[in-house]
BAMIRO-314793 format. One record per residue (C-alpha): residue in one letter; x, y, z. Coordinates in steps of 0.1 Angstrom, whole numbers, plus 5000, padded with zeros to 4 digits. Each point is the difference from the previous one (the first is absolute). Layout:
N
AXYZ/...
! end
This chain:
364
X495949225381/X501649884971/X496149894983/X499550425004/X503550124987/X499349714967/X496350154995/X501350375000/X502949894980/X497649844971/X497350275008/X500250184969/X501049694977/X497249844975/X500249605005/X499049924967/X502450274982/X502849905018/X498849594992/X500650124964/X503450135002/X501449765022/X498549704979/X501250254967/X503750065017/X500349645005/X499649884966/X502350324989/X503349825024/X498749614991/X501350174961/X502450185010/X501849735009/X499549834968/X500850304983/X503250115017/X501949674993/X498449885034/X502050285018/X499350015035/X501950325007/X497450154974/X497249875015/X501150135036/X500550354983/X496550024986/X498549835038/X502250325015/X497950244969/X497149845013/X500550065039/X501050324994/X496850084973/X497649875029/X501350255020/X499150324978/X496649804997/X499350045037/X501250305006/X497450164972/X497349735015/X500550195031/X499850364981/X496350134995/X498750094968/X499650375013/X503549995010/X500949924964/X497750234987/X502150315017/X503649904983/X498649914964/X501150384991/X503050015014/X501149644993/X499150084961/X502250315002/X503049805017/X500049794971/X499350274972/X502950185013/X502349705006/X499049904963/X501450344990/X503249955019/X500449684980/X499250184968/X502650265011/X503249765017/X498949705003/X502249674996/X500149864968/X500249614995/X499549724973/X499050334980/X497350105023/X499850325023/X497949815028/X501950035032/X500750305024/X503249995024/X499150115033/X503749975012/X498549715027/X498149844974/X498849994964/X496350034995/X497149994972/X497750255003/X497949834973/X499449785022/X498350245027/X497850094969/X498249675002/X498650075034/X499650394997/X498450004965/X497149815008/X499550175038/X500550374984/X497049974973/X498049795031/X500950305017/X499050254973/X496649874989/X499149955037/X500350405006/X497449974967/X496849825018/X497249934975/X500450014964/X503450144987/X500350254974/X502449964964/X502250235015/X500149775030/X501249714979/X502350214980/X501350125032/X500349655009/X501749914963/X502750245008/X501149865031/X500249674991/X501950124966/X502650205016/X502049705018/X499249754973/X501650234977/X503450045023/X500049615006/X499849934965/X502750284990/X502249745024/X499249804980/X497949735018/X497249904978/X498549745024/X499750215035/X498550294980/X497349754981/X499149905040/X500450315012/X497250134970/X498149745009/X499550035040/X498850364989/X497649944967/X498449745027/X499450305026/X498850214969/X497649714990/X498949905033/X499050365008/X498150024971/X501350094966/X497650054978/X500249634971/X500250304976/X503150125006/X501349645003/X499049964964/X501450324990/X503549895018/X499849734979/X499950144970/X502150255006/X502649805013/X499449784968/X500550264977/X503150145022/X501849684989/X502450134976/X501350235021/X500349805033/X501549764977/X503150234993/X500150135037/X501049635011/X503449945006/X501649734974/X500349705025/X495950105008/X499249994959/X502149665003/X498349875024/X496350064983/X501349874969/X501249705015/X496549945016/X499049964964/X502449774991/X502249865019/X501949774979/X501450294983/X502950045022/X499749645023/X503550025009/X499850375015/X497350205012/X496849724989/X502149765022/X498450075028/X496549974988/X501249674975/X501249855033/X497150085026/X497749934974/X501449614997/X499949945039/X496850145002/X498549744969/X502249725014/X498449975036/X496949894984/X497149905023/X501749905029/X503550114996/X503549855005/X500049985034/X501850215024/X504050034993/X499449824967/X499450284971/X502750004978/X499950384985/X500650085035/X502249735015/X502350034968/X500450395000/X497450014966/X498050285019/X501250305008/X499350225033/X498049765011/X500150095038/X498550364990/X498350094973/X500049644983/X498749785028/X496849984993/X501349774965/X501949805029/X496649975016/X498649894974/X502249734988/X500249825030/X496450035016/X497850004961/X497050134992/X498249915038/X503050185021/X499050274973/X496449975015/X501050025037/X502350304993/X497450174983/X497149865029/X502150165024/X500750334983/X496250024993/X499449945037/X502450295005/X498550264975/X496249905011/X500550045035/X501950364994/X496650064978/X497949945028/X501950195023/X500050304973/X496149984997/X499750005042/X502450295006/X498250275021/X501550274983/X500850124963/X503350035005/X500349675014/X497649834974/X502050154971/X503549925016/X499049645008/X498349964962/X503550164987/X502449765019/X498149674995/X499650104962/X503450074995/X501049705017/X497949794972/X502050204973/X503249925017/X499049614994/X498550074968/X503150184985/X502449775010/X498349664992/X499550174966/X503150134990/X501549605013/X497349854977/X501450244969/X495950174999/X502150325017/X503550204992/X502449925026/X499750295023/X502349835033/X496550025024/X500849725019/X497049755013/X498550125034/X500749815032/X501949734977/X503150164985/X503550055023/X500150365008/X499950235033/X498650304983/X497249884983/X499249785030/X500250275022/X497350194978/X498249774991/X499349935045/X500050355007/X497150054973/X498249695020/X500550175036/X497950294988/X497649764985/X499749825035/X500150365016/X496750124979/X498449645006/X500849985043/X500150395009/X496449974982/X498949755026/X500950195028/X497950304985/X497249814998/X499849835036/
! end
């Protein structure tokens, strides 16, 4: 009895997926501790994030990819129009017109926007079987502008870069032409100068700082100054856990979020760099094969979006730590303390399981 209810509990759950993230989560609350000033309390928050993340993953393990397929329109409206409330009263804090306050509860719909982006232009080019048109891809373009635009106007540089992202992957992956690539490219490229004044003055800052750094080291190039020095100092085989000193000395700021992976770094060197990294390839490569097995468009394009995006969330964050990126405040997937993000980040990886298990049963 309780063999049958465990098997239909783990029914729709991909062993070596969930491997990954439990191996990944681990590592992420072994520095966390480190990090936080070996804060226990801390550590038991992010284990509650992480109870409560797994959940959402099962619950859209359990969901089949046709189900999702039928609230892609209407989830991407919800969050178009809640973006528009925010726009119109939302609450303002630390300068930024994020939050909406439900009277129960304050939420981000930008965050909604990282699941219904991707599944609306699945959606979309699914409707489009074969080989879609320009106007299909400016169609496409459109939809994917219209809530980056209203997240960036929050301002939130960072969720609207992901955001853009998890929907120029759909766009690629269903088969924009390299020609209009290139022609992005140089558009964008020649757009420059007047993106350039369209940035608010803490975004210039921050790109200018990229450059150099040193140029203000005791205000915003601290950051980078500092995480760039923990990140040199762990050498090959780092410090040892408990033992980096821009993090056990308060050198290294946010370094349970945005920062950890400089933490990370310091104490674990170059070859806890290369498990990290072999585990977040393990991650991405078994989303890709999932992607490239999917039995339907929608689902193919969906998976490729999520486990793409998921590589750009690493990507973005180890960069702007190592001072190659601006800071944008992404923080480092499955790693960094954080409910939301966690939450995302499982729920994308329940419809990955989903696609992959509900594709089994199909085929039996």
């Amino acid at each position: 009895m309780i063999s049958k209810l465990l098997q239909r509990f783990i029914k729709h759950i991909d062993p070596f997926l969930m491997a990954c993230l439990f191996f990944t989560l681990m590592v992420g609350l072994f520095v966390l501790y480190s990090a936080s000033g070996q804060s226990a309390s801390r550590v038991y928050g992010q284990g509650l994030n992480i109870v409560v993340a797994f959940s959402f993953l099962w619950v859209a393990a359990n969901i089949a990819p046709n189900q999702l397929e039928r609230v892609a329109l209407p989830l991407y409206i919800l969050g178009v129009f809640l973006l528009i409330c925010v726009e119109l009263f939302g609450t303002i804090s630390h300068g930024a017109q994020r939050w909406l306050n439900l009277g129960v509860t304050t939420i981000q719909p930008s965050e909604i926007m990282r699941i219904a982006m991707p599944m609306m232009l699945a959606w979309y080019f699914s409707q489009r079987e074969g080989k879609p048109k320009v106007a299909d891809f400016a169609i496409g373009a459109l939809l994917l502008g219209i809530p980056v635009a209203l997240i960036m106007k929050q301002p939130d540089l960072g969720t609207s870069l992901l955001i853009a992202a998890s929907g120029f992957y759909i766009l690629f992956l269903a088969g924009l032409n390299w020609k209009f690539l290139l022609g992005g490219i140089v558009l964008f490229a020649a757009s420059t100068p007047i993106l350039w004044t369209l940035l608010h003055d803490y975004q210039r800052r921050r790109i200018e700082i990229l450059l150099d750094p040193t140029q203000d080291p005791l205000g915003s190039g601290y950051h980078t100054i500092q995480a760039i020095i923990a990140i040199g100092s762990g050498g090959v085989a780092g410090k040892g856990w408990l033992n980096g000193t821009q993090t056990q000395l308060d050198f290294l700021p946010e370094r349970t979020t945005d920062f950890i992976f400089a933490v990370f770094s310091e104490e674990f060197g170059f070859l806890g760099n290369l498990l990290l990294l072999t585990l977040f390839s393990l991650i991405i490569l078994r989303g890709l094969v999932i992607a490239s097995q999917a039995q339907s468009t929608f689902s193919r394009l969906l998976a490729g979006s999520i486990t793409l995006t998921f590589f750009t969330y690493a990507f973005v964050n180890m960069g702007m730590v190592s001072g190659i990126l601006p800071v944008v405040g992404v923080p480092l997937p499955l790693i960094s303390y954080g409910g939301t993000s966690m939450v995302t980040i499982c729920l994308s990886f329940g419809i990955l399981m989903s696609i992959q298990t509900h594709k089994k049963l199909v085929a039996t």
